[in-house]
N, C-alpha and C positions, 0 to 999 in steps of 0.2 A: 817381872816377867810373868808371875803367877795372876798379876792382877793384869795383865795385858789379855793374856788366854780367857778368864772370865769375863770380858769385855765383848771379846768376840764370840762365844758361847752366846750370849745375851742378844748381841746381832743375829746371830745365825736362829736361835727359836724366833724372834721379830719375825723375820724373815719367812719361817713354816707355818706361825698362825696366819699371815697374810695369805697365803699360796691356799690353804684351806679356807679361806674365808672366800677369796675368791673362786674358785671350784663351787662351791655353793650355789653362791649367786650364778655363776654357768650353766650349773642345772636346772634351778628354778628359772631362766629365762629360754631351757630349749621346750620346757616343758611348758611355755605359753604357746607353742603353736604344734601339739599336738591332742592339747586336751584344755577345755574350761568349763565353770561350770558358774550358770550367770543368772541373774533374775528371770521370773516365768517372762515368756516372751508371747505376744500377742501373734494373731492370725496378720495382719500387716508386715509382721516381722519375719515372718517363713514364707519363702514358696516352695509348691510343691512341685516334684520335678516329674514332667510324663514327655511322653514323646511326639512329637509335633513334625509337619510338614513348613519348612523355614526359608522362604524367599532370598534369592541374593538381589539386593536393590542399586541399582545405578541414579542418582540425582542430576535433573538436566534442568536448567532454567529457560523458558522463551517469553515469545506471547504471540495472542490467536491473531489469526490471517483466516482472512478466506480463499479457499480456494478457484474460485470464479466470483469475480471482483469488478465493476463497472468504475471506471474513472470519471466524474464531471468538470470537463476544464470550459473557461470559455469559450466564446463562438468564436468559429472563424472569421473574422472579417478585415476584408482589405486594409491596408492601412491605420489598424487600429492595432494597437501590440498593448496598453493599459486598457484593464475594465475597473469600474467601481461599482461595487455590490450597496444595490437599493431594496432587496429584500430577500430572505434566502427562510428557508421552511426552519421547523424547531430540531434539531437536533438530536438521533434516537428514533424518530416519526417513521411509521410501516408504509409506505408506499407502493402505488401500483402504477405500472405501464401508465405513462401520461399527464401523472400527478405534477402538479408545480413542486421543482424544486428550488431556483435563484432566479431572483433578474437584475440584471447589469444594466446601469445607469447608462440612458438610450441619449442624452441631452445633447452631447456631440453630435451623435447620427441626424438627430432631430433638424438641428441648426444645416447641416449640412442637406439635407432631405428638402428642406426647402429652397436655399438657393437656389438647387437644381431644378425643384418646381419652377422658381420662377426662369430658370433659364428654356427651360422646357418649355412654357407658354410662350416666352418674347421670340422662340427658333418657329412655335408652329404658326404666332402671327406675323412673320418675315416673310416662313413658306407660300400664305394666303396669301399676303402683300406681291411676293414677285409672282406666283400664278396667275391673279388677278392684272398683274400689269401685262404680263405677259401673253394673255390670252388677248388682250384690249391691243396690243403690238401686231401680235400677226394677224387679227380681224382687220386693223389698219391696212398692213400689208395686201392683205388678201385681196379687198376692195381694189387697189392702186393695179394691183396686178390683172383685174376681172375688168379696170377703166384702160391699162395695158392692152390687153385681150382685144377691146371693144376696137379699140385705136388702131390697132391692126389689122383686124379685120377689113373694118371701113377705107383703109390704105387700099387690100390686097381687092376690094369689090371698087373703087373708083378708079385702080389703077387698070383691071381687066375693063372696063367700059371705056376707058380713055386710049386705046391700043387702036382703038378703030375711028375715033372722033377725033381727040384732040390731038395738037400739033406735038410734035418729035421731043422738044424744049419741055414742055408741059409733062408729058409721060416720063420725061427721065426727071423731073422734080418732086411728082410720084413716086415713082422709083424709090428714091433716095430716104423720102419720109416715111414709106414703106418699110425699108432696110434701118433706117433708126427706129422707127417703133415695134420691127421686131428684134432689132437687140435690146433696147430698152425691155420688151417684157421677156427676154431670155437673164437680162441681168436682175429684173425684180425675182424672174423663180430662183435665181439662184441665190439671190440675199433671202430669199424667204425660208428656202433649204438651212441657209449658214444661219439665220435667225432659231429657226426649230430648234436646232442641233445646240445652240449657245444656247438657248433656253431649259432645253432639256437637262440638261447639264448642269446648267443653276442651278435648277429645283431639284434634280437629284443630290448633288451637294447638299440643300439646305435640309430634304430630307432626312441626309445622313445624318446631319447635324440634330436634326430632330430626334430619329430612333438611340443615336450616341448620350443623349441627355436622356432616354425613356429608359436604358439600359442603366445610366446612373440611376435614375429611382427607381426603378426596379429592384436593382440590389441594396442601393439603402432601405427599400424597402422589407426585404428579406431580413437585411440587417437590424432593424429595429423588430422584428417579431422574432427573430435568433435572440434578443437580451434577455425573451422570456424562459429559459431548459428546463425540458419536463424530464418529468424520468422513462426511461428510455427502457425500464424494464423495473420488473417489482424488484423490492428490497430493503434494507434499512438506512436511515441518512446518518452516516459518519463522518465530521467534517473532519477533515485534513488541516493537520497542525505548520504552522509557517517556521520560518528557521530561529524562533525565539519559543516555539514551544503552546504557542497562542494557534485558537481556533477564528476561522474566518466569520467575519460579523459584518453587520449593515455598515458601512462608508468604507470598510477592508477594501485597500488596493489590490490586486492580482495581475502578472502576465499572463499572455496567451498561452502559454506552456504549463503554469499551476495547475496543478489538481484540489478542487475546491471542496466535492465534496466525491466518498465511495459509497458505493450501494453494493455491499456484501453479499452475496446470498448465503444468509444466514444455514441455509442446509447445509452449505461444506465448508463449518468454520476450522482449522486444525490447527494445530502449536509448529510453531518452529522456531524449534529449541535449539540450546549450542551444548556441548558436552565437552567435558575436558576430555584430553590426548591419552592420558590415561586410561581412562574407561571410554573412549571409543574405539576400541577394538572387542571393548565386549557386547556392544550392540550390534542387533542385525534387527534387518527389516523379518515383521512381523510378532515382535515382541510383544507383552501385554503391557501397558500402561496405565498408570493413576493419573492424575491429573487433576492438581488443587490450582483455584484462580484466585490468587491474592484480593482482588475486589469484592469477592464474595466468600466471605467464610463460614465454612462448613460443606461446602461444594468442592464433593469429588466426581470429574467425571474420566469412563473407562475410553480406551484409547489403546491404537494401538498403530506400531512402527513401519509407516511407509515408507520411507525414503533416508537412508544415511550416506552423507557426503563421504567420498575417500580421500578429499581434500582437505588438509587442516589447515587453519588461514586463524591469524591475530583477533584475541576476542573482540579489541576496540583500540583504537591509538593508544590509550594510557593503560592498559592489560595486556602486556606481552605474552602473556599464556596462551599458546596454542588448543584451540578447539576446534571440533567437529562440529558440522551444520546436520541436522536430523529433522525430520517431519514426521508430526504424529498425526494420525485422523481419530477425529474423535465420531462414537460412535451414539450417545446418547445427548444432541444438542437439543431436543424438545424440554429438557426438564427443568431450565431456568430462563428466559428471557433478558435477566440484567446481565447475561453476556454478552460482549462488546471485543469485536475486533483492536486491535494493541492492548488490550490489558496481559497483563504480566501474570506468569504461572509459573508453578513450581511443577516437576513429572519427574517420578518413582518408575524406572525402567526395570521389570523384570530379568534379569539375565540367565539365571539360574536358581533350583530350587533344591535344597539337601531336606530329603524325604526322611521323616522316622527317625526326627533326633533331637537332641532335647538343648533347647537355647536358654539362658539363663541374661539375665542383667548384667551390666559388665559393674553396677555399682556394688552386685554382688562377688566380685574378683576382688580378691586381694592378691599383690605382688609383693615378693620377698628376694632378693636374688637372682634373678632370669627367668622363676619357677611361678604359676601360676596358683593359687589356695580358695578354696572354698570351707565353709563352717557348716557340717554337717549335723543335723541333728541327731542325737542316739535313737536306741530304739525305748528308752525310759522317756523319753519327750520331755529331757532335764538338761543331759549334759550334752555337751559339744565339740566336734573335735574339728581340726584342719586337716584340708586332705587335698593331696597335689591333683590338678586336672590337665589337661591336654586338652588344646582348645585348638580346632579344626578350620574356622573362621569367624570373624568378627566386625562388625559395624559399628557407627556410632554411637549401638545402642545397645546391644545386644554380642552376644558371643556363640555361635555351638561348640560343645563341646565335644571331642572324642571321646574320651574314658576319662575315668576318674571318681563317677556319679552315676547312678542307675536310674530309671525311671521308677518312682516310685519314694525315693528320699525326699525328704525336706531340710532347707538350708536357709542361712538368714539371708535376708534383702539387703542385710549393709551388717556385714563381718567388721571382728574389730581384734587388733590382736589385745590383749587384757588377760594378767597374770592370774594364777589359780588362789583359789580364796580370798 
């Protein structure tokens, strides 16, 4: 029994060095995060804390558009719905009111422009042919009619001489060839009337037919000097990309509805951008803007919010996230030339700005708990201690904080929790 009780005696001290040994170590690790004391630490290592004017930033993706935009499609013409491009200007080229910009393979029109010529000539030498006959028809006529005339006469002057001389028989055989030679020249004027009138008639038909064939070359004619489109006003030549992503080039087919090439005017280029559903309701028009263009780096230019949809609509078939459509106008387009309508930008939305406060790094936060810490420097410019902060808001880059840190402290860039000695 005696030796059962010292057994348990020997559990139970076991038991008290542990419980002490552990308490130790509990101290020594709360006391990592209220105080350390670590190698000198370099000017990279601290910043210092003052109080700043702190942008709240909205990020919108687009790309530039202009806002007054010439489209060049092909020419109108009749029964043609394919063109094929035989020469189109370089790509990028500043342009004025007139300039050659494309021509469309004329070779169809051409083919066809000639037929018509020759149909055109074979109607107008038809026209001469039946003028010519026709005019040599009623001279005929006319003559038969004026030997008509003559024949009657000489009836009507032998018939009055014979009323008084010749016998009864004789005057009435007079008579009679009198009365057939003036119907005979009543029926010549009247074939020579129905003659006119069919004549007339011919030849204005084959007229028609003539002017019908001068209006086809006419317009093939037009059509063939429409395969040359100038530019129709200054600007710069951006060719319009096909449903493969490809720009139009020499033998490129095109319908009559494609857009071949835009002439932007470069003075009213602006973004339009899409914003997530989130943060569009923190933009409004008139906002300030940044505005980086991925093709050109190091190019920011200022910009600022004309137009936000209240309409959220699907960013793309395979992005179901809802976005806002927004227009930015940019305000300083003289100061790079290699920008180019559809290139892709990145735009920094001003929303709000928290005045007079001090934003720190967020790689300078450390998190413990739910609780926010910062590594403060002493005022021996040695030792260091952790100190809770309140942080007011935060970005991807950056945090302000409310209280915690004054302006005027300095704190490390990259806090570490690390035991004392």
């Amino acid at each position: 029994m005696l030796s059962c009780n010292s057994f348990y005696r020997k559990i139970l001290c076991l038991l008290f060095l542990l419980a002490v040994a552990g308490a130790g170590l509990l101290t020594s690790g709360c006391s990592e995060t209220t105080a350390q004391t670590g190698p000198s630490l370099g000017a990279k290592d601290l910043i210092s804390l003052e109080k700043v004017d702190y942008p709240v930033l909205v990020m919108a993706s687009g790309i530039l558009q202009a806002e007054r935009n010439v489209s060049i499609t092909p020419p109108k013409v009749r029964q043609v719905h394919r063109f094929r491009i035989s020469r189109i200007v370089d790509e990028g080229t500043e342009v004025n009111e007139g300039d050659f910009l494309v021509e469309f393979d004329a070779s169809e029109i051409d083919r066809t422009l000639r037929v018509q010529t020759a149909n055109y000539q074979r109607v107008q030498q038809e026209y001469q042919k039946k003028r010519s006959e026709f005019e040599v028809q009623m001279g005929q006529m006319r003559l038969q009619l004026e030997q008509a005339k003559a024949d009657l006469d000489k009836l009507e002057n032998k018939l009055s001489q014979q009323m008084e001389l010749e016998s009864r028989i004789q005057v009435e055989e007079t008579r009679l060839n009198r009365d057939m030679a003036r119907k005979k020249y009543q029926l010549l004027q009247e074939k020579i009337a129905a003659s006119e009138e069919a004549g007339r008639l011919n030849l204005q038909l084959s007229r028609s037919n003539e002017n019908n064939y001068k209006e086809h070359i006419d317009r093939s004619q037009d059509a063939m000097d429409s395969m040359v489109v100038r530019a129709p006003v200054s600007g710069m030549v951006i060719f319009r990309r096909d449903w493969n992503g490809e720009p139009r080039k020499v033998g490129s087919d095109v319908f009559i509805m494609d857009t071949v090439i835009d002439l932007p005017d470069m003075k009213t280029l602006q973004v339009k951008a899409m914003i997530d559903e989130v943060d569009a309701s923190k933009v409004s028009t008139g906002m300030m803007t940044k505005v980086q263009v991925d093709a050109v780096p190091g190019l920011i230019l200022d910009g600022e919010v004309s137009t936000v949809s209240d309409i959220l609509k699907q960013a793309s078939y395979d992005r179901p996230q809802k976005v806002a459509e927004l227009l930015i106008k940019l305000k300083n387009m003289d100061v790079n030339k290699q920008v180019r309508p559809g290139m892709s930008t990145k735009a920094q939305i001003q929303v709000n700005m928290h005045k007079g406060v001090i934003a720190i790094p967020l790689t300078a936060i450390l998190g413990r708990e739910g609780r926010s810490y910062v590594q403060v420097l002493g005022s021996d410019k040695k030792k260091t201690e952790f100190r809770e902060i309140q942080i007011e808001y935060s970005d991807a880059m950056n945090a302000v904080i409310s209280s915690g840190v004054q302006a005027g402290e300095t704190i490390r860039s990259k806090p570490s929790w690390v035991a004392k000695g």
